[in-house]
C-alpha positions as CSV (number, residue, x, y, z in Angstrom):
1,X,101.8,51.6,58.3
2,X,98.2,49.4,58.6
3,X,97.8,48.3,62.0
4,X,94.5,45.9,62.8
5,X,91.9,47.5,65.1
6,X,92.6,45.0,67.8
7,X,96.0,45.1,69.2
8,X,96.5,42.6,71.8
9,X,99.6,44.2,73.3
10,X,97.2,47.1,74.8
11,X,96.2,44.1,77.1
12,X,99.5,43.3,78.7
13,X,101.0,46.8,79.4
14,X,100.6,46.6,82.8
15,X,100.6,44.0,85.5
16,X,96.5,45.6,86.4
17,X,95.4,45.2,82.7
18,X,97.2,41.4,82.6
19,X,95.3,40.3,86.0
20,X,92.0,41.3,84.8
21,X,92.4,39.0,81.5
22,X,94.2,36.5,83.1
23,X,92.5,33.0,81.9
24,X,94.0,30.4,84.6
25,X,94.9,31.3,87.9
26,X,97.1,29.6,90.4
27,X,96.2,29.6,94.3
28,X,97.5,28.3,97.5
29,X,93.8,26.4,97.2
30,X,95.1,24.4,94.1
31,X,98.2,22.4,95.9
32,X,98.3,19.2,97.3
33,X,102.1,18.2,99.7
34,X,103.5,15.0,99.6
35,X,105.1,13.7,102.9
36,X,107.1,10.5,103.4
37,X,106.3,8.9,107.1
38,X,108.6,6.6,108.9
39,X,108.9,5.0,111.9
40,X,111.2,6.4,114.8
41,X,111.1,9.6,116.5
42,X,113.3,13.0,115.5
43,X,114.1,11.3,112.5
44,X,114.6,14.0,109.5
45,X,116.1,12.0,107.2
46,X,116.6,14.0,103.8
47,X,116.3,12.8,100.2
48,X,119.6,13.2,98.2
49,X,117.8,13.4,94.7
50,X,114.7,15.8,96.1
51,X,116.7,19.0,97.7
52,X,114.4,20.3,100.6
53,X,112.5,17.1,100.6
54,X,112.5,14.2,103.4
55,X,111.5,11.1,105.2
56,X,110.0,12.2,108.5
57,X,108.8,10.5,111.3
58,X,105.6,11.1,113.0
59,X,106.9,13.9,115.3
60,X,108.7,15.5,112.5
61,X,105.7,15.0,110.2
62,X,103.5,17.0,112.6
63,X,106.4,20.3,112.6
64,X,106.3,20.0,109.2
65,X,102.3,19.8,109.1
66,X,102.8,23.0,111.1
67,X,104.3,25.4,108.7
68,X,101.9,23.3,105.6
69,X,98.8,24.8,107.2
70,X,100.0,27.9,108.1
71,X,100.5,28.3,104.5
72,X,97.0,27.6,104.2
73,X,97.6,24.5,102.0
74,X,94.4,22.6,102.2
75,X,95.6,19.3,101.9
76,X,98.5,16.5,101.8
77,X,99.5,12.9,100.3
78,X,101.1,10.2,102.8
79,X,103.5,7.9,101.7
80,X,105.2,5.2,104.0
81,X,108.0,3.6,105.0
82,X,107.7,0.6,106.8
83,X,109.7,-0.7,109.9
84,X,109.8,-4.4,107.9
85,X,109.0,-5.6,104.0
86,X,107.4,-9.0,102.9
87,X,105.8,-10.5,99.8
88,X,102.9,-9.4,100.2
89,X,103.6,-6.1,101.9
90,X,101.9,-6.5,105.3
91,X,102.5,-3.8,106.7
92,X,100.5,-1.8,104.6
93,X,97.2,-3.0,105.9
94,X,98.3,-3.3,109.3
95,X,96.3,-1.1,112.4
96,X,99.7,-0.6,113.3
97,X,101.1,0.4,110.2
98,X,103.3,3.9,109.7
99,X,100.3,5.6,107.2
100,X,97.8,4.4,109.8
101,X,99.9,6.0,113.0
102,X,100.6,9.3,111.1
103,X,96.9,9.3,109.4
104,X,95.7,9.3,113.5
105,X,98.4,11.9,114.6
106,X,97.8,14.3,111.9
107,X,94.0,14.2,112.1
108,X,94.1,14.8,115.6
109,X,96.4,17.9,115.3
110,X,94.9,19.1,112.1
111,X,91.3,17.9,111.7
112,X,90.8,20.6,109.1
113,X,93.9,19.8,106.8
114,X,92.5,16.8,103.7
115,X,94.6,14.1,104.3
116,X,94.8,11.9,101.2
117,X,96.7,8.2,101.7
118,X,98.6,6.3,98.8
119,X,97.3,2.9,98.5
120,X,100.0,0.5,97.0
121,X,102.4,-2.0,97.9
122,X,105.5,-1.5,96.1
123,X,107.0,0.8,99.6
124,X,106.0,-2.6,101.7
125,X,107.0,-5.4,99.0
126,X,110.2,-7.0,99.7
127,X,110.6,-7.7,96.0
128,X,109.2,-3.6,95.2
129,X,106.1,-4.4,92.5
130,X,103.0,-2.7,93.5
131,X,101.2,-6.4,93.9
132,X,100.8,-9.8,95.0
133,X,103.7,-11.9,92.8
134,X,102.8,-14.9,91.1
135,X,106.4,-16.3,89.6
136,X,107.5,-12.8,87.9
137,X,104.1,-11.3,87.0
138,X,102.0,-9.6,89.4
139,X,98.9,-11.2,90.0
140,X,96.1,-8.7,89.6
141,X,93.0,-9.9,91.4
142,X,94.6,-11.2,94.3
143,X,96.3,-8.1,94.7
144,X,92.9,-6.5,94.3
145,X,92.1,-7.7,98.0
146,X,95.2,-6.4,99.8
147,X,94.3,-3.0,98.5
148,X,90.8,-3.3,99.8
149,X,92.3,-4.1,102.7
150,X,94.8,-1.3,102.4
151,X,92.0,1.5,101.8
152,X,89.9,0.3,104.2
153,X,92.6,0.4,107.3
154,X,93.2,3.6,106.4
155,X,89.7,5.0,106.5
156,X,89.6,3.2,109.6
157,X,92.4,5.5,111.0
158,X,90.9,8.5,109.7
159,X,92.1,9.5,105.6
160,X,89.6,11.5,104.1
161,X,90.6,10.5,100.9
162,X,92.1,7.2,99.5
163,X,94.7,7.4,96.0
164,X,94.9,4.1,94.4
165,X,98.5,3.9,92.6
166,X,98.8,0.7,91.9
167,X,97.3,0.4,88.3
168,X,95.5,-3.3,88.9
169,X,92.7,-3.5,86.8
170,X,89.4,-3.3,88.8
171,X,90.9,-2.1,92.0
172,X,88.7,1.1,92.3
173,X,85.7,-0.9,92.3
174,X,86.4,-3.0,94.8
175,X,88.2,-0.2,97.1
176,X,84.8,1.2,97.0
177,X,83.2,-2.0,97.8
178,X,85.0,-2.2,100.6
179,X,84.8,1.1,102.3
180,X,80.8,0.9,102.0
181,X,81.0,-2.3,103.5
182,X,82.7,-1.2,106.4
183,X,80.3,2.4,106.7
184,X,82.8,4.5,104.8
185,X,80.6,6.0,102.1
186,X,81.8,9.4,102.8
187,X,85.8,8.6,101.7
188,X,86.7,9.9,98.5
189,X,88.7,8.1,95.9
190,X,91.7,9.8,94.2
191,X,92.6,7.3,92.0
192,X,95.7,7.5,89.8
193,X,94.0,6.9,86.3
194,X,96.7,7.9,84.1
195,X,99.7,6.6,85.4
196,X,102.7,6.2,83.1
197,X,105.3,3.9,83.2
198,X,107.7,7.2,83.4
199,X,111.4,7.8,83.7
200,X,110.4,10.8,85.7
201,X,109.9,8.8,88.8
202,X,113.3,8.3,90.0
203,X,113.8,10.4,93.0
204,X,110.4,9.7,94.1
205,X,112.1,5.7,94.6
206,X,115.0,6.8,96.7
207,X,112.4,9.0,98.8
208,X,110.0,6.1,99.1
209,X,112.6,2.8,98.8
210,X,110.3,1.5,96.3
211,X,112.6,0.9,93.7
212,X,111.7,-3.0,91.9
213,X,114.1,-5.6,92.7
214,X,113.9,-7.1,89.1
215,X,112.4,-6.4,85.6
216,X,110.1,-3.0,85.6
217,X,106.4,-1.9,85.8
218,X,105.4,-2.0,82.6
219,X,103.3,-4.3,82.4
220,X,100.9,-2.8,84.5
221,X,101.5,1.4,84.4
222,X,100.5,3.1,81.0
223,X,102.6,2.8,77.5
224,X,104.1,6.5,77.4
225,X,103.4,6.8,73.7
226,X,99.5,5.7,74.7
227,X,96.6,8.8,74.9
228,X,93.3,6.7,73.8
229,X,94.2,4.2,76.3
230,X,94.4,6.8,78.9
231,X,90.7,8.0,78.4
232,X,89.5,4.6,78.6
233,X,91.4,4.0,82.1
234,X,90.1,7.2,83.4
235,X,86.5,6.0,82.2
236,X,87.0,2.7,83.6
237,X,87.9,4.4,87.1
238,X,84.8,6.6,87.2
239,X,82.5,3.8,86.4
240,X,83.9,1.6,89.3
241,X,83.5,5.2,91.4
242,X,86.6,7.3,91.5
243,X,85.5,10.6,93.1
244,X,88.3,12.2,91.7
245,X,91.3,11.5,88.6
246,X,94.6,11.9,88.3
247,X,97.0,11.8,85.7
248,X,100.8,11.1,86.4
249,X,103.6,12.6,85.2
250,X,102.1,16.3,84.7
251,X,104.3,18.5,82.8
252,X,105.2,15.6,80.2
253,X,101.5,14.9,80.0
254,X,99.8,18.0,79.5
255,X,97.7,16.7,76.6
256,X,96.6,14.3,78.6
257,X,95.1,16.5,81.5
258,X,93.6,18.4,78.6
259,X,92.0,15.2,77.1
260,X,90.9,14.1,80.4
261,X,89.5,17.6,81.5
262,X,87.6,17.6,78.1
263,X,86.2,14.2,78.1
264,X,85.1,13.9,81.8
265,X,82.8,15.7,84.4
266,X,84.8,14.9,87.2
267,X,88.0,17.0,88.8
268,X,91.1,15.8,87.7
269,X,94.3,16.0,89.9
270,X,97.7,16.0,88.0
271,X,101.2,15.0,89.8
272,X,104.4,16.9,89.4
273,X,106.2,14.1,90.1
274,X,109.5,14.3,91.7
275,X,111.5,13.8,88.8
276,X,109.9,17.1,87.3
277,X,111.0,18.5,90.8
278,X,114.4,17.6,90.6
279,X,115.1,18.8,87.1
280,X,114.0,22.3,88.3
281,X,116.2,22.2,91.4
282,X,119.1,20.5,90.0
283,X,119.0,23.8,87.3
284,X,118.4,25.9,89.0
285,X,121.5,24.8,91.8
286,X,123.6,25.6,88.7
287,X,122.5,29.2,87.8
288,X,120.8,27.7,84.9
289,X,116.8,28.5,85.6
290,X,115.4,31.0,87.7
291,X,113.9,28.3,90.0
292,X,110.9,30.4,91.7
293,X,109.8,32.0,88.4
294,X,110.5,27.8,86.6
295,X,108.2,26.9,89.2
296,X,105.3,29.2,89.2
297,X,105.6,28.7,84.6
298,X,105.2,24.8,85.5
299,X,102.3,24.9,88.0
300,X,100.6,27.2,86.3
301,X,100.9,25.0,82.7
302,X,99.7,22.6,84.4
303,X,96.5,24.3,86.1
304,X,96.3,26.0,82.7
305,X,95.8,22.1,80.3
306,X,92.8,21.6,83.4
307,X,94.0,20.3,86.5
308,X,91.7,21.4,89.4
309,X,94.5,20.7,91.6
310,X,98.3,19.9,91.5
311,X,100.4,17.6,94.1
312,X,103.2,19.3,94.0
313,X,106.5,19.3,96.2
314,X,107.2,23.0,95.4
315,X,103.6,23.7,97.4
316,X,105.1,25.2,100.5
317,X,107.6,27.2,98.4
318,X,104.8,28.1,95.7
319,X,102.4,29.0,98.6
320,X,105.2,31.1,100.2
321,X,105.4,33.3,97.0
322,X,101.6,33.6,96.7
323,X,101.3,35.3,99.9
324,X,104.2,37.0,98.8
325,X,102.2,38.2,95.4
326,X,99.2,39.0,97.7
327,X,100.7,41.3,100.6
């Protein structure tokens, strides 16, 4: 029987031989934690539709902050919860807002660990859009101020790194125009380039009480059937000075992390959002999936389409079995 000269099984044989030709590579150095911050103290408050996820207050958040760097995860996302909700979502440009209060705490335990701030409104919105409302519609430049303002409080309380969600057109720009203003040259901007208007982000509403009060967000996160339009969103961003992009959902949107990798000279973050989460624990709760070994497959996809880093909420598990592969 003819046999080609090359046979590419003599590569996989053994774990050795498959490390040594191994193209992408998953590290405790790629994985970025999520936290959701509330006001209160001892408050452990878990998510339902996120297993092994919850709201924590400061106190809590700093335990939790414990065991994150241990791990040696280099860095995490804050998302808060408010105390109260208005119109125009006050409380999350506030000195004495929950993201400003943990942002302080956390950098004063852990100077080393990156901490990277959502900047949005739909969490401090009474009505849940990520804006300023003018009758139904959100009003795009005069929401572009309150994110300034947002970005610019929380540089003040010491982020390292600010993640516009929102979507607004031109809110990276002025973000940046703001923080030089005020003498914050040196804080990075992850901004969420590609955002869809996803399905996927259900849990992450329950987790964050962000859910909108009427219609949807379509009208301002990305067209799901859309990949051109992302490239010119993510070239929009860089241009106005986005240090770093992401796209959101990951796993559905592996193409466009590849696209975007391709296309672009700057790193690109991808979010496994919690609706990706969920799926996996939800499975593998049922015997379905092999959760740790679904896990590791979907992190690495991700890393492998050209994400330089992933927020993930599996990174405390994912970094536990990563120290496990290296001892």
């Amino acid at each position: 029987m003819y046999f080609p000269e090359y046979r590419p099984r003599r590569l996989r044989r053994t774990e050795g031989l498959r490390r040594l030709v191994r193209e992408a590579t998953l590290s405790v150095d790629h994985l970025v934690y999520p936290c959701f911050v509330l006001p209160g103290e001892k408050v452990r408050n878990p998510v339902q539709a996120m297993p092994g996820v919850a709201q924590l207050s400061v106190d809590e958040l700093l335990k939790e902050l414990e065991t994150v760097t241990d791990l040696g995860i280099p860095g995490v996302i804050l998302f808060g919860l408010p105390a109260g909700k208005d119109e125009r979502g006050s409380e999350a440009y506030s000195r004495t807002g929950i993201v400003q209060e943990a942002v302080k705490a956390v950098k004063d335990r852990f100077p080393d660990l990156v901490v990277v701030t959502d900047v949005c409104l739909c969490e401090y919105t009474s009505h849940g859009h990520c804006g300023v409302l003018k009758g139904h519609d959100v009003d795009n430049d005069a929401t572009l101020e309150l994110l300034a303002q947002v970005a610019v409080s929380h540089a003040r309380a010491g982020a390292d790194m600010v993640a516009p969600s929102d979507m607004m057109d031109g809110r990276v720009g002025r973000i940046r125009e703001s923080l030089d203003e005020d003498g914050f040259e040196e804080v990075a901007i992850l901004a969420y380039a590609a955002k869809y208007c996803s399905a996927f982000y259900g849990p992450f509403r329950e987790a964050a009480d962000s859910a909108p009060q009427f219609g949807d967000r379509r009208s301002y996160q990305m067209d799901p059937c859309n990949s051109l339009e992302a490239l010119r969103e993510v070239a929009l961003d860089i241009e106005e000075g986005a240090d770093i992009v992401m796209v959101k959902p990951a796993l559905p949107y592996l193409d466009i992390v590849r696209r975007v990798r391709e296309e672009f000279d700057r790193p690109v973050a991808a979010y496994q959002v919690s609706g990706e989460y969920s799926m996996i624990k939800a499975a593998a709760a049922q015997g379905w999936l092999d959760e740790s070994r679904v896990m590791m497959e979907s992190l690495t996809a991700i890393r492998r389409a050209g994400a330089s880093f992933i927020l993930t909420y599996f990174a405390k598990d994912a970094a536990r079995l990563l120290r496990e592969e290296r001892s």
